[in-house]
N, CA, C and O atoms as a DFTB+ gen file, in Angstrom:
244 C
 N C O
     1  1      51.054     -12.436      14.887
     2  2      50.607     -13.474      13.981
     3  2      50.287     -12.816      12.643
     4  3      49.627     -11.784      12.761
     5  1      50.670     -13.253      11.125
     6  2      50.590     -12.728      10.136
     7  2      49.959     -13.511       9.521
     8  3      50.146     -14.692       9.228
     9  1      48.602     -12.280       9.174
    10  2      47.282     -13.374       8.844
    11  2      47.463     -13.886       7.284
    12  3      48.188     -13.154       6.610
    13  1      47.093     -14.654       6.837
    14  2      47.510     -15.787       5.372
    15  2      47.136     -14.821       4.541
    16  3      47.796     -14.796       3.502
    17  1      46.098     -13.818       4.666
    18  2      45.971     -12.820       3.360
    19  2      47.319     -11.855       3.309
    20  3      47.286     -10.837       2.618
    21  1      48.128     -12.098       3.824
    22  2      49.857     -11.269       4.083
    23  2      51.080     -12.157       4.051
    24  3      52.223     -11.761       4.281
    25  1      50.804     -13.141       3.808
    26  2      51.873     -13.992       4.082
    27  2      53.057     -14.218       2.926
    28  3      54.217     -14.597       3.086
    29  1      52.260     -13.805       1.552
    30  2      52.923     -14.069       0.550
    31  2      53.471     -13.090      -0.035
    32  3      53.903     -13.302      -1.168
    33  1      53.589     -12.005       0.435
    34  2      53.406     -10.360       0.324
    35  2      55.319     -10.389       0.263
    36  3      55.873      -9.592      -0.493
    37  1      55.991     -11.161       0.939
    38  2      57.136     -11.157       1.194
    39  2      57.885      -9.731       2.447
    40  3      58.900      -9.043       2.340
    41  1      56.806      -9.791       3.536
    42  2      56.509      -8.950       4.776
    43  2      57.373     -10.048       5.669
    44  3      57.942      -9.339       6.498
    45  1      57.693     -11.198       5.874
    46  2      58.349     -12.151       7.098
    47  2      59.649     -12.610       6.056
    48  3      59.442     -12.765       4.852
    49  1      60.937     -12.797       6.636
    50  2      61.597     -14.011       5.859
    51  2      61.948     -15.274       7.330
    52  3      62.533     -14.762       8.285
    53  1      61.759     -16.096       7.399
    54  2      62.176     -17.209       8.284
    55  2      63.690     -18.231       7.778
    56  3      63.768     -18.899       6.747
    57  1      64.560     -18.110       8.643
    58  2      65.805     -19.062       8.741
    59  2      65.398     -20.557       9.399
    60  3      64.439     -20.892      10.095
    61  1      66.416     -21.222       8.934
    62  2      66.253     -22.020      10.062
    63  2      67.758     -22.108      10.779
    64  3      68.633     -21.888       9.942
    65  1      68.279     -22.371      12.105
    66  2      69.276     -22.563      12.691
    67  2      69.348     -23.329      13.515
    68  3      68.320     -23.519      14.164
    69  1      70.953     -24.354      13.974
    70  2      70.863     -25.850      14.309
    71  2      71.027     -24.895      15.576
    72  3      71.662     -23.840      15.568
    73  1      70.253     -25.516      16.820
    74  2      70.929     -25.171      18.394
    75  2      71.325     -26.224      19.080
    76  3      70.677     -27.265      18.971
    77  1      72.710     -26.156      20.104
    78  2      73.049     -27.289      20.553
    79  2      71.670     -27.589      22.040
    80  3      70.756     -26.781      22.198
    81  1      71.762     -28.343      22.576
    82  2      71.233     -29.078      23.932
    83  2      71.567     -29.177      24.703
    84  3      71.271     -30.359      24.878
    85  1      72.180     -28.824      25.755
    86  2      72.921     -29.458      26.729
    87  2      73.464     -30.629      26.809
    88  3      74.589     -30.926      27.212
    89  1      72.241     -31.595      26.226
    90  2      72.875     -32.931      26.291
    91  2      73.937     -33.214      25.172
    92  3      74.252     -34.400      25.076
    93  1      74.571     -32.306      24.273
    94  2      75.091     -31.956      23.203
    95  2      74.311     -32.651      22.291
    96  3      75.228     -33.132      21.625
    97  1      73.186     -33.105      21.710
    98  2      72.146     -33.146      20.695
    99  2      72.034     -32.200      20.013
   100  3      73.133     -31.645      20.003
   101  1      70.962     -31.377      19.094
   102  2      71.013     -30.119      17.985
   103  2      69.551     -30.513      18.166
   104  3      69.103     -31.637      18.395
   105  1      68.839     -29.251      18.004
   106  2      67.643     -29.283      17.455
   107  2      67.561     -28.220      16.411
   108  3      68.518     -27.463      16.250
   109  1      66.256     -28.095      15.543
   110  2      66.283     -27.069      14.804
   111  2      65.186     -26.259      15.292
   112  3      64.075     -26.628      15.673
   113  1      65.814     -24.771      15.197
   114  2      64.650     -23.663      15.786
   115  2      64.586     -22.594      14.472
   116  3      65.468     -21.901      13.965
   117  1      63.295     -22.750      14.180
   118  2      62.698     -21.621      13.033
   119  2      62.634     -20.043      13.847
   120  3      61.812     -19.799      14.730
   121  1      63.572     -19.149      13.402
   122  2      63.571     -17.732      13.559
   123  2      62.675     -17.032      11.880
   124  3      63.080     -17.136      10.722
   125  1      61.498     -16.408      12.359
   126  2      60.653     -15.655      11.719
   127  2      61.353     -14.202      12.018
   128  3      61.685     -13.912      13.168
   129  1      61.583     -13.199      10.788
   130  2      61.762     -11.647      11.379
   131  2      61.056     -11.010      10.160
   132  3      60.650     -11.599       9.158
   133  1      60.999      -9.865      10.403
   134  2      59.998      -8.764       9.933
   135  2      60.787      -8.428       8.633
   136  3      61.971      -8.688       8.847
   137  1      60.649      -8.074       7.691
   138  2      61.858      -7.183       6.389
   139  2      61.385      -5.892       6.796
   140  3      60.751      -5.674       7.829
   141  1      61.703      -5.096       5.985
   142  2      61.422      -3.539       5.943
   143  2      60.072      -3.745       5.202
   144  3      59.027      -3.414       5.762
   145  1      60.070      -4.265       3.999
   146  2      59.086      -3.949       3.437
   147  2      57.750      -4.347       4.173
   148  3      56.579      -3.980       4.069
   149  1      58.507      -5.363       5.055
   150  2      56.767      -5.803       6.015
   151  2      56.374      -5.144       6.962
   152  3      55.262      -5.232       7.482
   153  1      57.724      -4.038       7.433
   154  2      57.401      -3.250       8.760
   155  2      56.646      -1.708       7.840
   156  3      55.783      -1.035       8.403
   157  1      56.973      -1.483       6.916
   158  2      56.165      -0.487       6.009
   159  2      54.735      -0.771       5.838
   160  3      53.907       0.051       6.231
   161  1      54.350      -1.970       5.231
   162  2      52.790      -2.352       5.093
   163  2      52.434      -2.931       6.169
   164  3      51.257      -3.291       6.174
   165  1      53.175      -3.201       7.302
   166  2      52.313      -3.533       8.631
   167  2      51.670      -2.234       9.031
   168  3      50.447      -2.182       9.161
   169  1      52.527      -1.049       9.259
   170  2      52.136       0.554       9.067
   171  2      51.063       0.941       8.642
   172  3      50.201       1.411       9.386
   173  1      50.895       0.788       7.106
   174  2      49.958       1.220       6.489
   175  2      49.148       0.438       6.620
   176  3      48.127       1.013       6.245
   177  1      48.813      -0.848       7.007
   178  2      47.755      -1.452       7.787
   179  2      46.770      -0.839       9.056
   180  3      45.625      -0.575       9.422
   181  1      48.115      -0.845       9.373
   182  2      47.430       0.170      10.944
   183  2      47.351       1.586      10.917
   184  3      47.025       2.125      11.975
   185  1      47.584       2.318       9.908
   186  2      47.322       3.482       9.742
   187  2      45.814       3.501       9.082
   188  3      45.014       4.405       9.322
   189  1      45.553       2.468       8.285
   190  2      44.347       2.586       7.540
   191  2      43.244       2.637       8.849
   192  3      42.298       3.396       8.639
   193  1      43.235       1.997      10.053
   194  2      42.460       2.113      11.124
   195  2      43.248       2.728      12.319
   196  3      43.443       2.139      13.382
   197  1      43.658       3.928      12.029
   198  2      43.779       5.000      12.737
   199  2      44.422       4.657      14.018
   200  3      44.174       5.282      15.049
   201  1      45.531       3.324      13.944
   202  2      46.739       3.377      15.008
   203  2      48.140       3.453      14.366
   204  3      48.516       2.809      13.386
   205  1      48.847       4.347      15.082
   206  2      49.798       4.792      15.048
   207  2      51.218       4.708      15.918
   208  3      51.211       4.316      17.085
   209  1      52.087       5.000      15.428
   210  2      52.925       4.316      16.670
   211  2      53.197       5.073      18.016
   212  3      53.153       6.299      17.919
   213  1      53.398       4.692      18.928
   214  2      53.485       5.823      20.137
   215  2      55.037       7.230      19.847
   216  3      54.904       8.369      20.294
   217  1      55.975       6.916      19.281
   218  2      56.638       7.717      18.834
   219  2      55.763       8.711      17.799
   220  3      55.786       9.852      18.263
   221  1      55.280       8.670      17.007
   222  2      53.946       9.570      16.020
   223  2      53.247      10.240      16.850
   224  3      53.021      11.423      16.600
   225  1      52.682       9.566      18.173
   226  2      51.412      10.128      18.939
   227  2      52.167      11.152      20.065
   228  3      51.546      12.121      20.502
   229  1      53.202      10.933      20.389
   230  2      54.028      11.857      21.047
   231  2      54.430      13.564      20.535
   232  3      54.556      14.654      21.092
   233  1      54.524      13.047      19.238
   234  2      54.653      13.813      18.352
   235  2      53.692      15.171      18.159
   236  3      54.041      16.346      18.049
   237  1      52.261      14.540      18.158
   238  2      51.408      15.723      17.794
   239  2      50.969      16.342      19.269
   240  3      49.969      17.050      19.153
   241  1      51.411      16.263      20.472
   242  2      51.318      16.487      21.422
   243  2      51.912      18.036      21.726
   244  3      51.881      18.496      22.868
């Protein structure tokens, strides 16, 4: 969940795309994904309180 003080940061971009139904109807389903630039300051989010990713923590082992 990407809290509203991040939202405008341009960290998510969301599509929208038609899916069929079985019953051949369409609905629309909102796909949310991450950019780079949001997977960078999600990082430095969690680096500022000292979590890291398990690939990093492997690392200093």
């Amino acid at each position: 969940m990407l809290y509203s003080k991040y939202q405008h940061n341009g960290w998510t971009h969301s599509d929208t795309t038609m899916v069929k139904r079985k019953d051949g109807t369409e609905k629309a389903v909102l796909n949310t994904k991450w950019t780079q630039k949001g997977r960078l300051g999600l990082y430095e989010v969690l680096k500022q309180h000292n979590i890291y990713p398990m690939i990093e923590q492997l690392m200093e082992v």
